[in-house]
C-alpha positions as CSV (number, residue, x, y, z in Angstrom):
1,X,0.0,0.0,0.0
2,X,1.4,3.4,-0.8
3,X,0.7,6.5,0.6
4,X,0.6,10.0,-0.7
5,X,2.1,12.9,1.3
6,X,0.2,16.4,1.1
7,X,2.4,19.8,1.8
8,X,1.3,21.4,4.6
9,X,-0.6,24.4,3.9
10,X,0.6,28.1,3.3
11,X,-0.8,30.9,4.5
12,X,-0.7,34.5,3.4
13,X,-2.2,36.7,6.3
14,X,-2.1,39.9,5.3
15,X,-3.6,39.0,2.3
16,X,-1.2,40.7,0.2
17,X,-0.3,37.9,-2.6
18,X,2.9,36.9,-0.6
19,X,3.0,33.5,1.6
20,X,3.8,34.8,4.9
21,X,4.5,31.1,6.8
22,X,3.3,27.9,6.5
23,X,-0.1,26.8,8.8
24,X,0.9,24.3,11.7
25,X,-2.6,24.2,13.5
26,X,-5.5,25.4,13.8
27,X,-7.2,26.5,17.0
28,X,-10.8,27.4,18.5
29,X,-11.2,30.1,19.7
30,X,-14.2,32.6,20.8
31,X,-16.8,32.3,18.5
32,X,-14.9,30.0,16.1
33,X,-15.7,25.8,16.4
34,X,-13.3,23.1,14.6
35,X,-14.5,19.7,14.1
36,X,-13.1,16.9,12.5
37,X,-14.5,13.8,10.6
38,X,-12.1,11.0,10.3
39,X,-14.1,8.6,8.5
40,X,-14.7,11.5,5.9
41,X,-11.6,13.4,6.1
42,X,-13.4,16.9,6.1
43,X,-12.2,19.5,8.6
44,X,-14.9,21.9,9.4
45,X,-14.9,25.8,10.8
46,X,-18.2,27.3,12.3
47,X,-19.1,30.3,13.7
48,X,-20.0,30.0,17.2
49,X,-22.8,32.9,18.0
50,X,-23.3,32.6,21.1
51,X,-20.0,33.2,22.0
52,X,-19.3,36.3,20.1
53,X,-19.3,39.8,21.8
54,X,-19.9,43.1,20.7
55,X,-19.0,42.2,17.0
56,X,-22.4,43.1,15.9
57,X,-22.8,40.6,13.2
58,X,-26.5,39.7,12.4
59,X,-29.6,42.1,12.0
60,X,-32.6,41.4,13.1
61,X,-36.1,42.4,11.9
62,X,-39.4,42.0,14.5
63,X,-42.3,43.9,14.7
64,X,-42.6,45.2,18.4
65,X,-39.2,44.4,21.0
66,X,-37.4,41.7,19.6
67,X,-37.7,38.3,21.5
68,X,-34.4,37.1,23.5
69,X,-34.6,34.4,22.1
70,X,-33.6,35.7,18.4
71,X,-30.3,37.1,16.9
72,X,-26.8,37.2,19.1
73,X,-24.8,38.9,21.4
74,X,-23.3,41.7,19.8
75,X,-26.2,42.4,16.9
76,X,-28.6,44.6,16.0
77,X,-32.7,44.5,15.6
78,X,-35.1,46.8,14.2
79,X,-38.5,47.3,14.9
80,X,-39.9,47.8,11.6
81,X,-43.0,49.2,13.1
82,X,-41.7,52.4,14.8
83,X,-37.7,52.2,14.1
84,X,-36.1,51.5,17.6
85,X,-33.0,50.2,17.3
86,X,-32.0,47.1,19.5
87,X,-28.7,46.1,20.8
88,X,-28.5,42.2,22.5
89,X,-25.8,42.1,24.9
90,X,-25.8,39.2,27.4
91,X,-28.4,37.9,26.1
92,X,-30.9,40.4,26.3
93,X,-31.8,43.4,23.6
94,X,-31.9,46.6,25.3
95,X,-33.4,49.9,23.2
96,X,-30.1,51.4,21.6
97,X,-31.8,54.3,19.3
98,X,-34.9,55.7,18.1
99,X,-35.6,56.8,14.2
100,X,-37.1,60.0,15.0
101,X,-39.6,61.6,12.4
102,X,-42.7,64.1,13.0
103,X,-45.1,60.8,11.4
104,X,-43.4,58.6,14.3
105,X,-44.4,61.3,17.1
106,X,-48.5,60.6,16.3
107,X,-48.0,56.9,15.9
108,X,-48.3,54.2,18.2
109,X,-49.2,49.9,18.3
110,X,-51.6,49.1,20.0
111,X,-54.4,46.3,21.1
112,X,-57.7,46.5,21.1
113,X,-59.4,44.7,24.3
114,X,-63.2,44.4,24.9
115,X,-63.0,43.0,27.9
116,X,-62.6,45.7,31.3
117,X,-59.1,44.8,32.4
118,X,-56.3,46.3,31.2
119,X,-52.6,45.8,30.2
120,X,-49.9,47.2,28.8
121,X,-50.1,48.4,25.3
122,X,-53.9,47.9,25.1
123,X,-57.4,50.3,24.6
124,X,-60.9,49.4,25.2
125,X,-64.1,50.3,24.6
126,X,-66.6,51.7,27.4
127,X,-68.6,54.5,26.4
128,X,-65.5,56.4,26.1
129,X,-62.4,55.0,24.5
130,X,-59.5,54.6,26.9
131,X,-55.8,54.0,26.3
132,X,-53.5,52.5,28.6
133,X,-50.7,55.4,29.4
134,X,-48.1,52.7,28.3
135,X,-49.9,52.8,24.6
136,X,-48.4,55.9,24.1
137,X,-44.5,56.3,23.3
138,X,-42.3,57.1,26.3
139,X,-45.5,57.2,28.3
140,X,-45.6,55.7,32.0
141,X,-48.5,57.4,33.9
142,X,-51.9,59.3,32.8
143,X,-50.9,62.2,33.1
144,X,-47.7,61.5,30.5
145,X,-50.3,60.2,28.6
146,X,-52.4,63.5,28.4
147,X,-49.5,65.3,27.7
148,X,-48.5,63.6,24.7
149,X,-52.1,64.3,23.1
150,X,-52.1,67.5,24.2
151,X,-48.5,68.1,22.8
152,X,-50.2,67.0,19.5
153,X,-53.0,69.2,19.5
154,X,-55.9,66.7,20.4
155,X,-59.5,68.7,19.8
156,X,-62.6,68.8,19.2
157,X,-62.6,67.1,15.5
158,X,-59.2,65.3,16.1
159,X,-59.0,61.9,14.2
160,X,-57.5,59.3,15.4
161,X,-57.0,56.6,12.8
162,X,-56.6,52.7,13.6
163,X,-55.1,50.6,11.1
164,X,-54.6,47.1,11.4
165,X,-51.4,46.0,11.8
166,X,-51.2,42.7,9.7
167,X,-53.9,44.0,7.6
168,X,-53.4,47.3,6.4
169,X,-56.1,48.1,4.3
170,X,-58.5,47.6,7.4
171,X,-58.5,50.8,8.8
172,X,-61.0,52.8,11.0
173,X,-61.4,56.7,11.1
174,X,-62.6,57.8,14.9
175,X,-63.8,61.7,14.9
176,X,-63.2,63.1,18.4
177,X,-67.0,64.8,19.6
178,X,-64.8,66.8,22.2
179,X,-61.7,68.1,23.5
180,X,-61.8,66.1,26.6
181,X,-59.3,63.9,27.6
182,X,-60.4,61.9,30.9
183,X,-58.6,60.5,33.6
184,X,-59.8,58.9,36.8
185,X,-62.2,61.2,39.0
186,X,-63.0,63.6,35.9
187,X,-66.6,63.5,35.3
188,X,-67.8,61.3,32.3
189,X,-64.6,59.0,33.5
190,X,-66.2,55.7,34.6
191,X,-66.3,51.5,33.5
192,X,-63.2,49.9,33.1
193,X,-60.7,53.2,33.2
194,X,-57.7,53.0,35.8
195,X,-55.5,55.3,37.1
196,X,-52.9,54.5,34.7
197,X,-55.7,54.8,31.3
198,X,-56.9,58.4,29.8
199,X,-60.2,58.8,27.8
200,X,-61.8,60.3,25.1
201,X,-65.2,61.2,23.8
202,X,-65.0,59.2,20.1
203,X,-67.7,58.5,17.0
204,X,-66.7,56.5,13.9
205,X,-66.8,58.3,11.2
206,X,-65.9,55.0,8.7
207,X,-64.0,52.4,8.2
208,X,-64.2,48.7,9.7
209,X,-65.6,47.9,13.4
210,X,-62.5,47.5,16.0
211,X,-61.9,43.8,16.3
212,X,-61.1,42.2,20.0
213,X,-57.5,41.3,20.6
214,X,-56.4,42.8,17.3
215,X,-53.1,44.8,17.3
216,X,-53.3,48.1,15.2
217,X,-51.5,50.9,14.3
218,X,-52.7,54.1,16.1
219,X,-52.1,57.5,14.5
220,X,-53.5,60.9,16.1
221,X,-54.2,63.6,13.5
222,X,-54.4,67.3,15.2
223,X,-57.8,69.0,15.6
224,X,-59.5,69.1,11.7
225,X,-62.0,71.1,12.0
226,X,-64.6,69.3,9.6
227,X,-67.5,67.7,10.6
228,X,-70.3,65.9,8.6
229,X,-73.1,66.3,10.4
230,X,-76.7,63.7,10.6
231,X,-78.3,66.1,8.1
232,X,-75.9,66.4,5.0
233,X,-74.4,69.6,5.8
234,X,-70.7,70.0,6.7
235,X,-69.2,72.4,9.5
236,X,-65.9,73.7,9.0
237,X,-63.4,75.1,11.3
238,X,-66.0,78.4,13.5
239,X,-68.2,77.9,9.7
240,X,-71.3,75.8,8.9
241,X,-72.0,75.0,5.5
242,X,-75.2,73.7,4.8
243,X,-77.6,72.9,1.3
244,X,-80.5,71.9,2.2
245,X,-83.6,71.4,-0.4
246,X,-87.7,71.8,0.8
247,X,-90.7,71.3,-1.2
248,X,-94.1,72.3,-0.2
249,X,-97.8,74.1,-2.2
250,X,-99.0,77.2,-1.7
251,X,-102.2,77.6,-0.9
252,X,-103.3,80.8,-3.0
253,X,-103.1,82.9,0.5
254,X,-100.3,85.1,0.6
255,X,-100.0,85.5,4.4
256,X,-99.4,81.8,4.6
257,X,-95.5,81.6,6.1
258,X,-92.9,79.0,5.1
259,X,-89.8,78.3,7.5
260,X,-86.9,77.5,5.2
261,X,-83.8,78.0,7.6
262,X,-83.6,77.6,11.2
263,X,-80.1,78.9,12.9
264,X,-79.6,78.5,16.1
265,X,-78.9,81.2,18.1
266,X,-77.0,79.8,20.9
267,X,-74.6,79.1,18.8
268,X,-74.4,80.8,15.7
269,X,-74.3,84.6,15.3
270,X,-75.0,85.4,11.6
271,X,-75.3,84.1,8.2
272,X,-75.6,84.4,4.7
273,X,-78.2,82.1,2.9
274,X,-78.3,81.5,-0.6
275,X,-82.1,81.2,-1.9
276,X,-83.3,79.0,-5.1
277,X,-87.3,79.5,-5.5
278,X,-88.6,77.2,-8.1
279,X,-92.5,76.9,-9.3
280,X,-92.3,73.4,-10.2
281,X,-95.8,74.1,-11.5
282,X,-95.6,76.8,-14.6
283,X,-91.2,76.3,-14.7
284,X,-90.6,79.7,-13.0
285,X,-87.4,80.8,-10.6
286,X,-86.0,83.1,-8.5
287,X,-82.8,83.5,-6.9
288,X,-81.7,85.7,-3.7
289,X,-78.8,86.4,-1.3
290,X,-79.9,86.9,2.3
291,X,-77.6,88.5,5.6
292,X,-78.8,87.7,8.4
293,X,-77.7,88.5,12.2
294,X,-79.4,88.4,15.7
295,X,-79.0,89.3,19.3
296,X,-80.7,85.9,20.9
297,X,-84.5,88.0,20.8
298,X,-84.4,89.5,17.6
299,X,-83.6,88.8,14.4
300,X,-82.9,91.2,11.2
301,X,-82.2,90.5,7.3
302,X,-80.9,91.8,4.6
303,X,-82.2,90.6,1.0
304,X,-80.0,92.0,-2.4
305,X,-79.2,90.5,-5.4
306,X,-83.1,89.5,-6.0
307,X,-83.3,88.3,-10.0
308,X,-86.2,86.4,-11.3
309,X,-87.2,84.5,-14.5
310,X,-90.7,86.1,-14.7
311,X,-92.0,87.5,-11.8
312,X,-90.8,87.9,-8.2
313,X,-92.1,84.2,-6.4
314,X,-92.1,84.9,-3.2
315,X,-90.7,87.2,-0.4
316,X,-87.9,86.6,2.9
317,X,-88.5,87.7,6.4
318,X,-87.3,86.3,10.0
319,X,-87.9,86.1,13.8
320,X,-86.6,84.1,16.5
321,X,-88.8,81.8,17.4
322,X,-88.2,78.6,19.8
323,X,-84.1,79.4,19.9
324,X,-84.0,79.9,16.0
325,X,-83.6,82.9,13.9
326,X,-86.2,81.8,11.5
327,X,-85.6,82.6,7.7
328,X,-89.1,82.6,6.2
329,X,-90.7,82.7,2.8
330,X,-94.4,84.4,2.5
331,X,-96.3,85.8,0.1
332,X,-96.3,82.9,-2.5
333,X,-99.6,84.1,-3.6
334,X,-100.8,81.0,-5.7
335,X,-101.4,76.9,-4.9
336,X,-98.5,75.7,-7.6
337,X,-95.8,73.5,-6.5
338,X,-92.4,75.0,-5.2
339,X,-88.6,74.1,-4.1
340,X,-86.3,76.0,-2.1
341,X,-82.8,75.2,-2.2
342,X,-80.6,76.7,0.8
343,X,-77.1,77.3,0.9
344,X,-76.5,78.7,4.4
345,X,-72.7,79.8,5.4
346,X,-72.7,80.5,9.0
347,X,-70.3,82.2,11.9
348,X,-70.4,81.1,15.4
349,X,-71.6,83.4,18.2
């Protein structure tokens, strides 16, 4: 039997082209493992993670704080769902960074819980909406909590807008019917809110029904002063805008009143009405512009820019009457068929 000698191996270390010695042995060391097969022959070198330090090598991805149990001493995680950095030293990750951005600031994850207890990281539903303080980022206590929504503007017409997190495209649109943001012994503050939750007076606008035990991405939107409102019309910032259309028939008497408009005078001060009159019966129009103001008893209007197709339809007046200043249409003078179309712009008191 012959046997074949092999040359020991050489070994350029500086990796400049130039054999700088020849390789004797080969030991582990931290983080490297060298294992040997004699019935194969092969000689194996592994990286050993769990004993490397500080060297940084993987990246990890999770979405929330990354599990211990993932990645190695030494690497790196990201949250993709808010951009903290994580660094696992000893076994544990431990926040490094934070990605800041003005989009990050109004977003939070967060579960929804129907039931009354609470935990970290979770809302539910119970007449108000309440948020465990912890929900909110680098929140501890209520009073951080309020803080942080207050910092972002929260209002009357704030939106906060809940999108599911492993789901997207389920999202729900919540309109904020007041500025008030409870915490325990406040008034209105009640069922399963603790001392660590705040609260909030919420409708939902659209969008899917909050689903129990569902995570979702929570972003506040600052105080948007629109609101569509049971009856069609939309109120906008201290404006109301309204178009609203009636029908009724005259009945040949031309003392006979009409209420087209009613403004509240609690809490509107004036407006300006835009009047369509249409005789459905013989095709004929009119078209006005009406100012009107009050003091809470009284009511006074100004009628201009009066153009008709034939023949003047009708005439305006007003009153208050029952906490309305009335707008009012009378002397029709026939039994045909009419519509009123009413664009109303009006300024709070």
């Amino acid at each position: 039997m012959g046997y074949i000698s092999v040359g020991r191996p050489l070994v350029d270390s500086d990796n400049d082209g130039t054999v700088d010695g020849i390789l004797n042995r080969l030991n582990a060391g931290s983080g490297m493992d060298i294992t040997y097969s004699a019935s194969t022959g092969v000689l194996t070198l592994a990286v050993d993670e769990s004993e490397l330090s500080g060297s940084g090598t993987t990246v990890t991805y999770s979405t929330g704080t990354p599990s211990d149990g993932t990645g190695s001493n030494g690497g790196l995680a990201i949250d993709v769902t808010n951009g903290d950095f994580y660094r696992k030293e000893s076994g544990s990750w431990g926040l490094l960074d934070q990605i800041p951005s003005l989009r990050r600031t109004r977003m939070f994850t967060a579960t929804y819980a129907t039931s009354s207890g609470f935990a970290a990281g979770k809302f539910t539903l119970d007449g108000e909406y309440y948020f465990f303080a912890t929900s909110f980022p680098n929140c501890s206590t209520a009073a951080e909590a309020e803080t942080y929504v207050n910092n972002l503007g929260y209002g009357l017409n704030s939106r906060i807008i809940f999108s599911q997190r492993d789901d997207p495209k389920d999202i729900s649109v919540f309109r904020a019917t007041s500025a008030t943001v409870y915490t325990q012994g406040d008034s209105g503050f009640s069922g399963s809110g603790t001392s660590s939750s705040i609260g909030f007076d919420l409708e939902k606008e659209s969008g899917q029904n909050l689903a129990n035990g569902v995570v979702y991405t929570v972003e506040f939107l600052p105080r948007m002063n629109i609101e569509h409102k049971t009856n069609g019309s939309v109120s906008i910032q201290e404006m109301n805008l309204d178009n609203v259309t009636y029908s009724f028939s005259g009945d040949g008497n031309t003392s006979t009143e009409f209420v087209i408009a009613n403004l509240d005078v609690s809490t509107y001060r004036s407006a300006k009405y835009h009047i369509q009159v249409t005789n459905a019966t013989d095709s004929s129009y009119q078209v006005s512009e009406v100012m009107l103001i009050h003091n809470g008893s009284a009511s006074n209007i100004n009628e201009y820019g009066l153009v008709y197709s034939d023949s003047p339809l009708a005439n305006v007046k007003t009153d208050v009457n029952g906490g309305n200043a009335r707008v009012i249409l009378n002397n029709v003078g026939d039994s045909d068929n009419y519509t009123v179309n009413v664009a109303v712009k009006a300024l709070t008191t």
